[in-house]
C-alpha positions, 0 to 999 in steps of 0.5 A, spaced: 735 704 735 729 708 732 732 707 725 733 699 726 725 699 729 722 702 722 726 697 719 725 691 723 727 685 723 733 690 721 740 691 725 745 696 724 750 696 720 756 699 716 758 706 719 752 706 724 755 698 726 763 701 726 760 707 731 757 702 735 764 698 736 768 705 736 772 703 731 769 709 727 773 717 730 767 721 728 759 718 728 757 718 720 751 722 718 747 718 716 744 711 720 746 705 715 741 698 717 741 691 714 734 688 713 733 681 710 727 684 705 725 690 702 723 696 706 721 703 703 726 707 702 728 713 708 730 719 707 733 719 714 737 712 713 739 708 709 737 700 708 741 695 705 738 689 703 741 682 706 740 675 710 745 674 715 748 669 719 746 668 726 754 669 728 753 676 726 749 679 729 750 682 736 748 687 741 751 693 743 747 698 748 741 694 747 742 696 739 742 689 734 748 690 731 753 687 725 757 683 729 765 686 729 767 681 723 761 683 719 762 690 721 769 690 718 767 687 712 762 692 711 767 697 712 772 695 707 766 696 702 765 703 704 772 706 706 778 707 703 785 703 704 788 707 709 781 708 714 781 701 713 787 699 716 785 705 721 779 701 723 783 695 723 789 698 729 783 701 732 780 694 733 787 691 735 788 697 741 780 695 743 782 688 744 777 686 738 781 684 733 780 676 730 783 674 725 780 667 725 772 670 726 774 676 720 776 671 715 770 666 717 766 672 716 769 673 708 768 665 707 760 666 709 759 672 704 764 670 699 761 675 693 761 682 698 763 687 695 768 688 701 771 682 701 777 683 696 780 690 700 779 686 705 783 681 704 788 686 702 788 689 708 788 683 712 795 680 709 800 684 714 795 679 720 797 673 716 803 668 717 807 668 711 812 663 709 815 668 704 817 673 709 821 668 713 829 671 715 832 668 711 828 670 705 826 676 707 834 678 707 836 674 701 829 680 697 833 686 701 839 685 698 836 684 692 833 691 691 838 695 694 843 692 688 837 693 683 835 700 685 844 702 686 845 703 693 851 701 696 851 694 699 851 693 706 854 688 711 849 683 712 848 680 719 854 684 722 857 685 728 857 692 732 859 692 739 856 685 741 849 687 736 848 683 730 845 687 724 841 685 720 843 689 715 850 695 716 853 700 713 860 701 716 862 709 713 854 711 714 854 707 720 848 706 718 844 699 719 837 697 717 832 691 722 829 687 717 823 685 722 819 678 722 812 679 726 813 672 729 820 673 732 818 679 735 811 678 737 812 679 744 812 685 749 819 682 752 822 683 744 819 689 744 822 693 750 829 690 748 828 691 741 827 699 744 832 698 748 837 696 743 835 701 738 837 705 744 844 703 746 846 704 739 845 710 738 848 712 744 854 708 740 853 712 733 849 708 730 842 710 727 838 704 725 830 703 722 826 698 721 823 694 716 818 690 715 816 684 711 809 686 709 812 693 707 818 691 703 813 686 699 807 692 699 812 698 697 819 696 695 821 703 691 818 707 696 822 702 702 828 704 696 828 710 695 828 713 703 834 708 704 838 712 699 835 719 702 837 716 709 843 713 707 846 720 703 843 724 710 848 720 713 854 721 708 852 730 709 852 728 716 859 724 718 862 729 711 
């Protein structure tokens, strides 16, 4: 508050804003403020020089802060990928994440520095045609057969489970996961309790995503065949 009162009209913003909305696990160093003119530069915090829109500010604890959506744009020009997608899970456990308000807030400030790794980021959030069953099945096999690994059965039937994706002498399958068929609680208790029952069979299985397969297809690759080879040692 003390940094946001010297800086006034100014609101708190980047890792002091992230602190705020708890989506930060450690409280930054140095108080960070958006203010829409000049002011003299602080030893003590740092001011960043900005015209916001009504809809991003808030408060928190009597404090004028960025709102979640900016706050997260913010954050995308400041941290790194992996505490990026950090702050973006937080926010899903606090019940703060909107994709809509995020990806209004990028419209608004187009040219911000935090707009690309944002965006980047936010690409596991979005429907995507591309990773429809189908699709995402038919690119599967297609890696598997250009980096060499065996090939599985597709869509098999073991013990009234049909999987996505069977290795028969490895026993060995692959869920190949589609968010908008497996999105609700319901799904996810019974995709645990099918995991479950087929282990009790005999059966390992992983899962795979469609945002992981398209972002890191040679590492998704690699430790199918690491998974794959352990299988052949164990059942040897």
């Amino acid at each position: 508050m003390a940094a946001v009162l010297a800086a006034r009209p100014a609101v708190a913003s980047h890792l002091a804003a992230g602190w705020l909305w708890e989506l930060l696990r450690y409280r930054p160093e140095r108080i960070a403020v958006i203010a829409p003119t000049a002011r003299r530069a602080r030893r003590d915090f740092r001011v960043h020089f900005g015209v916001l829109h009504r809809v991003d500010i808030r408060v928190i604890s009597g404090i004028p802060v960025t709102s979640f959506a900016r706050t997260t744009l913010d954050l995308a020009a400041t941290l790194s990928p992996p505490s990026l997608a950090g702050v973006l899970e937080r926010s899903e456990e606090r019940g703060l994440f909107d994709l809509t308000a995020v990806e209004d807030a990028q419209r608004r400030y187009a040219h911000h520095p935090g707009a690309g790794p944002l965006r980047q980021a936010l690409s596991i959030y979005r429907d995507d045609p591309r990773v429809l069953r189908s699709r995402l099945e038919k690119r599967f096999l297609e890696l598997v057969r250009e980096f060499g690994l065996p090939e599985p059965a597709m869509n098999y039937n073991v013990a009234g489970f049909e999987l996505d994706a069977y290795w028969e002498r490895e026993r060995f399958a692959v869920e190949l996961d589609v968010f908008e068929t497996h999105g609700t609680r319901i799904a996810f208790e019974r995709d645990r309790v099918r995991a479950d029952d087929l282990l009790a069979l005999g059966v390992e299985m992983i899962r795979v995503t469609g945002p992981r397969l398209r972002r890191e297809p040679a590492a998704v690759m690699r430790r199918l065949a690491e998974h794959l080879a352990r299988r052949r040692r164990e059942r040897s």
